[in-house]
N, C-alpha and C positions, 0 to 999 in steps of 0.2 A: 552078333554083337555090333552094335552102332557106338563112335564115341566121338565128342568134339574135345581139341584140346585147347587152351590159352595161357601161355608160357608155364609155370608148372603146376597148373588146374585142369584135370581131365574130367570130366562129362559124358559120361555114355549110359545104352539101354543095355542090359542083361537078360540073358532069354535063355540061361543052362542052368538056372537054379543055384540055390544057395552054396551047396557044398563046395562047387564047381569054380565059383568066384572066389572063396577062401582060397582055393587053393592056388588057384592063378595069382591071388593075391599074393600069396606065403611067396611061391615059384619068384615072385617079379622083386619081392624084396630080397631075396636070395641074388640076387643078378652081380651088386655092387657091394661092396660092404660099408661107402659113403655113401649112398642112395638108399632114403629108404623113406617107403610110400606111407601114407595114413590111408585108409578105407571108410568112408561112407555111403550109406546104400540103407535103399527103403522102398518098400513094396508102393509106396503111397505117394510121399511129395519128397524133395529134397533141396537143399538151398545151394545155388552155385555162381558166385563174384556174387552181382545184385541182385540176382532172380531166383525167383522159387519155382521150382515146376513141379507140376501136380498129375498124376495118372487119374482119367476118372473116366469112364463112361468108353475106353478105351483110343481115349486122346491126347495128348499133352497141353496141359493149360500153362500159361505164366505169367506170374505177378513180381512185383518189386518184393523184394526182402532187402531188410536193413536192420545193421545189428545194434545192439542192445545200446553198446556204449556209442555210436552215432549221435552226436550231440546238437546237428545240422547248423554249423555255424554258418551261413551264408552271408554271403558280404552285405554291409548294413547298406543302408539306402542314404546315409548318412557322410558316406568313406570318402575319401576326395578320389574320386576315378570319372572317366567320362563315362556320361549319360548312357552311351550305347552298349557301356560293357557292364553297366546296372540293368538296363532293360534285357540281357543276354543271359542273366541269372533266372526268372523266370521260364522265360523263352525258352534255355537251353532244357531246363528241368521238364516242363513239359513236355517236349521232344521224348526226352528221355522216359516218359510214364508210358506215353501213347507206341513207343515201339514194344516197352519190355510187358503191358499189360495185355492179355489175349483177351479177354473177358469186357465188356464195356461198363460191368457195376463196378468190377475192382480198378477200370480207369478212374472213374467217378469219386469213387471212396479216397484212392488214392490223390488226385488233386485236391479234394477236401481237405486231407492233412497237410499237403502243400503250403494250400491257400494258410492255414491257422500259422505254420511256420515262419512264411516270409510276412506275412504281415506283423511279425512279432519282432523281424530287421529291419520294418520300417516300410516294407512294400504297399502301398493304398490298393486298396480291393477293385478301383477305376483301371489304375495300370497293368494290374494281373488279367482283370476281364477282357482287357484290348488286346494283349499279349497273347492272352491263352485262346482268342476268338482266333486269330491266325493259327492256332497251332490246330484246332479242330478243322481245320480246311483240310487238313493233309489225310489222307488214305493212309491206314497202318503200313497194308501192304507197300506204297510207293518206299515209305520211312524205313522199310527192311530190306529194300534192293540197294544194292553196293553204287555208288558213284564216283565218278573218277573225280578229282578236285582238279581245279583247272588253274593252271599257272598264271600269275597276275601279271603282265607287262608293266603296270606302272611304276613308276620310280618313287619312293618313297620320300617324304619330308617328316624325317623324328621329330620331334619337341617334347621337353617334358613338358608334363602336363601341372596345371593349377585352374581351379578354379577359375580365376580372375579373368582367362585365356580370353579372346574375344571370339566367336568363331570363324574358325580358321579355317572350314570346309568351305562354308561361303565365299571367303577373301579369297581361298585358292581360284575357285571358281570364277567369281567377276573379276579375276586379274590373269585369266588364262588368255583374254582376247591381246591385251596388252604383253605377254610374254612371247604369244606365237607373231609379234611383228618381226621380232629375229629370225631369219632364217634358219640358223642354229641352232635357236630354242626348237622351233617346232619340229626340227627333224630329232632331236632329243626328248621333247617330252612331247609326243605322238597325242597322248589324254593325259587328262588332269591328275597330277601328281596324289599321290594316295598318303594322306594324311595319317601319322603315327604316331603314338606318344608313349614315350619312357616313364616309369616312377619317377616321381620328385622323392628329395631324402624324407625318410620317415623319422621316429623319433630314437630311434638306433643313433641315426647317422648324427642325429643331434647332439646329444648324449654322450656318443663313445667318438671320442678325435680319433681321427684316421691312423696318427703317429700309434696310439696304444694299443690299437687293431695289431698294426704291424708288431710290434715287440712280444705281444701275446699270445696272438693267432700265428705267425708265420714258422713255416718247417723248415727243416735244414736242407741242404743240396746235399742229398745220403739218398742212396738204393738200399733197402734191406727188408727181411722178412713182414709180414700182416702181422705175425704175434700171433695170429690165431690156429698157429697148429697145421694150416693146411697143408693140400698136396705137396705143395712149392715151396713151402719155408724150407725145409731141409738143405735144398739145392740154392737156391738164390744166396748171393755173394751181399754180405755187408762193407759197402764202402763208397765212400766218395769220390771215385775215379776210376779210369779205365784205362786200357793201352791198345791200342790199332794193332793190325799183324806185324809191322813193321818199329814193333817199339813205341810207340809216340802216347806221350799221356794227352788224357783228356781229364778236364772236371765235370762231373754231372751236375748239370744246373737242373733246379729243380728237385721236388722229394717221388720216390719213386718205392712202392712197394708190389705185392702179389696182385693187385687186385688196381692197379693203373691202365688206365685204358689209353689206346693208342701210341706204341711206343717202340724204337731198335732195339734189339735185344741179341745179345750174344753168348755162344755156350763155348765156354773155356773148360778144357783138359785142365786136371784136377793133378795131375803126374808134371806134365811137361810144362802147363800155366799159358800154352799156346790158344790162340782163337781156331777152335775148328769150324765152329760157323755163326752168320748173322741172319737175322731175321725181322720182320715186323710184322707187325699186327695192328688191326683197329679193336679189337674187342679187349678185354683185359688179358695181362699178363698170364694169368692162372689158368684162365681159359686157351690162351695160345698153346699152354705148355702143357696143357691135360691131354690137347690132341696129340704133341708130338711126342709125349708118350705112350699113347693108345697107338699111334703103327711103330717104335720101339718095338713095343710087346708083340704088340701083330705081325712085325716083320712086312711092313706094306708100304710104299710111298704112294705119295700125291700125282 
């Protein structure tokens, strides 16, 4: 048995036969009584995240798969965003055909319906040509070896972004000889500032005033249960405040449930209402507390 996993999607080859996978199957849902797997499997092809792989001639093929309700909204050619992150829709999509396609007809086929899509967001058949002419340079194989991304030293200059903007890659550039006359510039900004730009407000922002936002949307400074039943509701304490070991209240600023990621968290005696211990975490709440009930039961520390 060979398997690949990607967070809770597993992928693998089978080679014990039908029976044998049932049963391992049945076995693995047995494991948890909150855990429980679904099983698909096929002598032939199978579909997993975006790719379809196929057994044929005793090889593994693989093509793009996309599901039914996939409605490919792609950003219009229209949107007010900069040019380079319109030209990166193409671009990227490409990319993405030429890794997951093994076969060169189903590359082909598959940029065909591409090409029909984005040009129905506005993309001209000139700009995808030039786009996708670079993207055909690239070796499948290079496209499927790992590379490290490499950390950018420059210093960034946000601005949101408009239309209207002048460019501002340029001006950084013919104004960089003029900046490194400071000494202090140039030893601050080594190269040329890396030009970045924020959303401007959309028609949300327009629309809904900030005040109503707040009165509407905003949660109370309260800790307490998800509501949905899980591991943690039971134990998690409903309230808005808390007391140190030595007495001393605090208020919880902020809303705070099962399922809050990065946060202190303390287990108070239910008898005596004393702190026996504190703890944090980066991942969620629920997830903290599933492990340290897993060595509870285990009887095992860290």
């Amino acid at each position: 048995m060979q398997y690949l996993r990607y967070v809770d999607d597993v992928w693998g080859l089978w080679t014990h036969g039908e029976e044998k996978l049932k049963s391992v199957f049945e076995m693995a849902n047995n494991i948890h009584p909150r855990i429980k797997l679904v099983l698909r499997y096929s002598t032939q092809f199978i579909e997993f995240l975006d790719i379809t792989t196929t057994l044929a001639d005793g090889y593994i093929k693989t093509d793009l798969f996309t599901k039914e309700t996939d409605v490919h909204q792609y950003l219009q050619i229209s949107s007010n965003h900069p040019r380079n992150v319109k030209d990166a829709i193409p671009y990227g999509l490409g990319l993405r055909l030429k890794r997951i396609c093994s076969e060169p007809e189903d590359y082909s086929k598959r940029k065909e319906e591409l090409r029909t899509r984005l040009t129905k967001r506005g993309y001209g058949e000139s700009l995808i040509k030039v786009i996708w002419s670079k993207v055909d340079k690239f070796g499948r194989d290079s496209l499927l070896n790992y590379k490290e991304s490499k950390k950018s030293e420059q210093i960034p200059i946000v601005l949101t972004y408009r239309d209207a903007l002048s460019n501002i890659h340029s001006i950084v550039y013919e104004r960089l000889k003029t900046l490194h006359k400071s000494e202090e510039m140039q030893r601050i900004f080594t190269q040329a500032p890396l030009v970045a730009f924020r959303r401007d407000k959309n028609i949300q922002h327009i629309l809904v005033y900030n005040r109503h936002n707040s009165v509407y949307y905003k949660q109370a400074n309260l800790c307490e249960p998800c509501g949905k039943n899980c591991a943690l509701c039971k134990h998690i304490q409903k309230t808005d405040n808390f007391f140190s070991t030595d007495g001393k209240e605090f208020k919880i600023k902020g809303y705070i449930n099962c399922k809050t990621v990065g946060l202190i968290y303390s287990v108070t005696c239910t008898r005596c209402r004393k702190v026996l211990y504190v703890g944090q975490t980066g991942n969620t709440f629920y997830q903290r507390m599933l492990l340290n009930f897993s060595m509870i039961r285990t009887k095992t520390t860290r």
